[in-house]
C-alpha positions in Angstrom: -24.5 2.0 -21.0 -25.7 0.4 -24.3 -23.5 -2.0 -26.7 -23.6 1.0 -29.1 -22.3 3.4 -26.2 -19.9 0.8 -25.6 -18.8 0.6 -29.1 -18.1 4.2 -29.5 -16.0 4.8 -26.0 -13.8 1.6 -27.1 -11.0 3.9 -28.5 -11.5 6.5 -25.6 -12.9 9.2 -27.8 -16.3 11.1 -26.2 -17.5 13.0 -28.8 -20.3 12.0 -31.0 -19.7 9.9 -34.0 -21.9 9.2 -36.7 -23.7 5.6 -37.7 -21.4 3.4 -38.1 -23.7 2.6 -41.3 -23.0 6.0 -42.5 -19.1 5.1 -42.4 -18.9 1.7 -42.7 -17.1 1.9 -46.1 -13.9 4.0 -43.5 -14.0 0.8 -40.9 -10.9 -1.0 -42.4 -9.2 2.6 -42.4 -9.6 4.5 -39.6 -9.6 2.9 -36.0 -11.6 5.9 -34.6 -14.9 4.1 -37.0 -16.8 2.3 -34.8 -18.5 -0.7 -35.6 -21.6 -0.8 -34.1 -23.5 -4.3 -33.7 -25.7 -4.6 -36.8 -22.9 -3.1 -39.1 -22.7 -6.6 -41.3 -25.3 -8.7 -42.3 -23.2 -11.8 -42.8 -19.4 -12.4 -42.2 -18.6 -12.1 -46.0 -18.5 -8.2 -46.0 -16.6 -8.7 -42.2 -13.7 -11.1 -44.3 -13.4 -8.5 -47.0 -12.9 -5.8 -44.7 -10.6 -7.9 -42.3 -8.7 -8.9 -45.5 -8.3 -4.9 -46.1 -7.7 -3.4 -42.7 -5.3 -0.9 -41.6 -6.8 0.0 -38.2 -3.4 -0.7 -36.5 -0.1 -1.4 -37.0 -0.1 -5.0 -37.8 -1.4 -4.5 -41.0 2.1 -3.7 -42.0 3.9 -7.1 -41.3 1.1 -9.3 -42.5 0.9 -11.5 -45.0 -3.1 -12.1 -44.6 -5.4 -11.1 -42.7 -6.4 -14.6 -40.8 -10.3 -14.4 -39.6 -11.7 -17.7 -38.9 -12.2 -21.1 -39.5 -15.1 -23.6 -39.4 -19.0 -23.5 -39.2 -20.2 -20.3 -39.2 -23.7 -21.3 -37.3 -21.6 -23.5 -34.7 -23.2 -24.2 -31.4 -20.0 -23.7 -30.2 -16.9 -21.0 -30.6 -13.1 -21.0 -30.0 -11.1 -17.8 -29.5 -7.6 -18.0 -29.5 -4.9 -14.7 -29.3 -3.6 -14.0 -32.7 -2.2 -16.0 -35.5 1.6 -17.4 -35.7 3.5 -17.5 -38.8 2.0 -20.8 -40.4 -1.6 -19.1 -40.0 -0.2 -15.7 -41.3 1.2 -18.0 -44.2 -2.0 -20.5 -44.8 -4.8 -17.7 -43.7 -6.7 -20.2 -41.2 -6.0 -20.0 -37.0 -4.7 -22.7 -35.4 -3.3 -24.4 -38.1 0.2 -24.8 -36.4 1.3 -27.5 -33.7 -0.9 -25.8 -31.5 -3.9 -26.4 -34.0 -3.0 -30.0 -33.9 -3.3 -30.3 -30.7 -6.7 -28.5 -30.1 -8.2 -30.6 -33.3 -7.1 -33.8 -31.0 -8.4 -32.0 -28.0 -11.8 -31.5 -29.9 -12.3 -35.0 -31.4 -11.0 -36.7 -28.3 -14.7 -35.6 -26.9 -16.8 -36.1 -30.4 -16.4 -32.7 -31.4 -16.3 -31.8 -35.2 -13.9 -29.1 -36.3 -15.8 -28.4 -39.5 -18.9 -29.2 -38.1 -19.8 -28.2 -34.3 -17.3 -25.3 -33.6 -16.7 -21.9 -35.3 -12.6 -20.8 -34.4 -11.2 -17.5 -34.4 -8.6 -15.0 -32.9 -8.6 -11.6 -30.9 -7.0 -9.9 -33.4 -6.5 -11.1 -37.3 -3.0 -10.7 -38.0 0.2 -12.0 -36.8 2.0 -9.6 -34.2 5.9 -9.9 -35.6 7.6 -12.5 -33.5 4.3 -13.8 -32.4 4.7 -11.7 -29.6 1.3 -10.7 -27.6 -1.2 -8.1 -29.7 -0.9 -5.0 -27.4 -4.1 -3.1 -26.1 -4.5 -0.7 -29.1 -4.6 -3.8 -31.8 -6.7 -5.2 -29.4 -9.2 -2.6 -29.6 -8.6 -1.8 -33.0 -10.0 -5.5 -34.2 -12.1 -6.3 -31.2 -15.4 -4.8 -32.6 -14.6 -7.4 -35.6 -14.5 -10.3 -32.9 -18.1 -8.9 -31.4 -19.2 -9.1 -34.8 -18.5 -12.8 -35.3 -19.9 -13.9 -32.0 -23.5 -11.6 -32.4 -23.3 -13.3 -36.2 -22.3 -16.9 -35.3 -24.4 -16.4 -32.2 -22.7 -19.5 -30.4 -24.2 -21.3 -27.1 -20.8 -21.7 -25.8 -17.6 -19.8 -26.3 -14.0 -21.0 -25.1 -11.7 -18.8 -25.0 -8.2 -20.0 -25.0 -5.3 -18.5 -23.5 -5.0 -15.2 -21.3 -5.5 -12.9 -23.7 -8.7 -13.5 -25.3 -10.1 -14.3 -21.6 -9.3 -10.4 -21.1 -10.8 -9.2 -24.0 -13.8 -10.6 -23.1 -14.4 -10.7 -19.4 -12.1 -8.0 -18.2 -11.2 -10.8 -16.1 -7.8 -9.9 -13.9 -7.1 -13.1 -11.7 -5.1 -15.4 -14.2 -5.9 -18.0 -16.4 -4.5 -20.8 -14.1 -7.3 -19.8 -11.5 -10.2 -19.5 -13.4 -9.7 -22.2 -16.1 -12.4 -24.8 -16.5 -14.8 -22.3 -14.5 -18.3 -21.0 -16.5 -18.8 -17.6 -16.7 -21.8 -15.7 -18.2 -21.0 -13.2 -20.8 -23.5 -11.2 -22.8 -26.0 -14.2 -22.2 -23.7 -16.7 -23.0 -21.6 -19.7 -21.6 -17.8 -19.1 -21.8 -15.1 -21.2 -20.3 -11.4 -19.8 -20.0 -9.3 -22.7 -20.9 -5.5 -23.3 -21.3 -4.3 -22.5 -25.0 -2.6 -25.4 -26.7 0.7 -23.6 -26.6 0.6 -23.3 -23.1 -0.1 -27.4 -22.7 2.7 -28.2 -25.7 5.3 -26.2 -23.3 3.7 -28.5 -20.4 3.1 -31.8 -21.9 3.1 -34.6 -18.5 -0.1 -35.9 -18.4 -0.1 -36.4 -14.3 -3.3 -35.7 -12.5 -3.6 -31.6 -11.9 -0.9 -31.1 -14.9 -2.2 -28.8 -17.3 -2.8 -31.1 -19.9 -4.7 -33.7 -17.4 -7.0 -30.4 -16.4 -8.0 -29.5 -20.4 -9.5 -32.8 -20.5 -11.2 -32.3 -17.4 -12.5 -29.2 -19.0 -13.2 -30.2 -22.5 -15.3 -32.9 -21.0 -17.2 -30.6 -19.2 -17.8 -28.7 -22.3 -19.1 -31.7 -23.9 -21.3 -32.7 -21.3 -22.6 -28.8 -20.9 -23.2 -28.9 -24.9 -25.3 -32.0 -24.9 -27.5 -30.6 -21.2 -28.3 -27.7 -24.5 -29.2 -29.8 -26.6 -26.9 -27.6 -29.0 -25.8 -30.6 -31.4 
């Protein structure tokens, strides 16, 4: 099956569908509009049409549409689950407690957040009482998230957190099994890793603790970044 075959049988609908070119002005109103890789040429139009979307549900309890954060060529990406209510209010992921903690994560191995990684969510706004997104936001905003990667185009993706290891690998064992583990997706590097709420819940720093294992895997990260020769 090709990516645009994919595309179009995201929201379980068979029949034919035209361009997504030929609709793309409808994608940030109608959840049956595919968007087909190639739709944007930069992430500006994406933004604007992230900013305007009504493909599901949370568009109704939103206060912003929250899309990314960092360098938009970064060798490396970040994918979270969904905003919480201080991203929802300031419009940037991982702005909370758990952004402080993934910003010390990050520079504890040399990594700069404005710099060297491009962050991001599943889905773009805040599910009310940060509660999981559910499949249908999922697949209502996930073509967006395909978007970013094909336009970023990083060497190394982490994905943080069950959810966003899901979206991506189809991947059913659970985080806690396959963390710190490379897997190749779409030609890429991608590392499941704990998400920084998970490791403020679970904050002993003991050998095989959650929080001793992320450094474990960040480090591999660095080291598997600088083999690239991606920074």
């Amino acid at each position: 099956m090709s990516k645009h075959e994919q595309q179009l049988s995201l929201f379980g609908d068979s029949s034919p569908q035209p361009p997504a070119a030929a609709r793309v002005e409808q994608i940030p109103t109608d959840a049956s509009v595919p968007i087909a890789p190639g739709t944007y040429e930069t992430l500006d139009p994406l933004n604007d049409h992230c900013q305007n979307c009504q493909r599901c549900g949370l568009a109704s309890t939103r206060t912003q549409a929250v899309v990314s954060r960092g360098n938009p060529q970064a060798p490396v990406m970040i994918i979270g689950e969904g905003p919480g209510q201080q991203e929802d209010e300031q419009g940037l992921p991982f702005v909370g407690r758990s952004g402080e903690l993934l910003e010390n994560i990050l520079t504890s191995v040399n990594f700069n957040t404005e710099k060297d990684v491009y962050i991001c969510n599943v889905v773009k706004c805040r599910p009310p009482g940060n509660r999981n997104p559910n499949p249908q936001e999922i697949e209502a905003c996930k073509p967006y998230l395909l978007e970013q990667i094909r336009l970023v185009n990083p060497r190394v993706i982490l994905m943080t957190g069950a959810v966003a290891v899901k979206t991506l690998l189809q991947e059913k064992r659970g985080i806690t099994k396959i963390r710190g583990q490379w897997f190749e997706w779409e030609n890429r590097l991608c590392m499941p890793i704990f998400h920084p709420a998970y490791l403020l819940r679970n904050s002993s720093r003991e050998k095989g603790k959650p929080k001793w294992l992320t450094w474990q895997d960040i480090q591999a990260v660095r080291a598997k970044v600088d083999e690239l020769g991606a920074l």
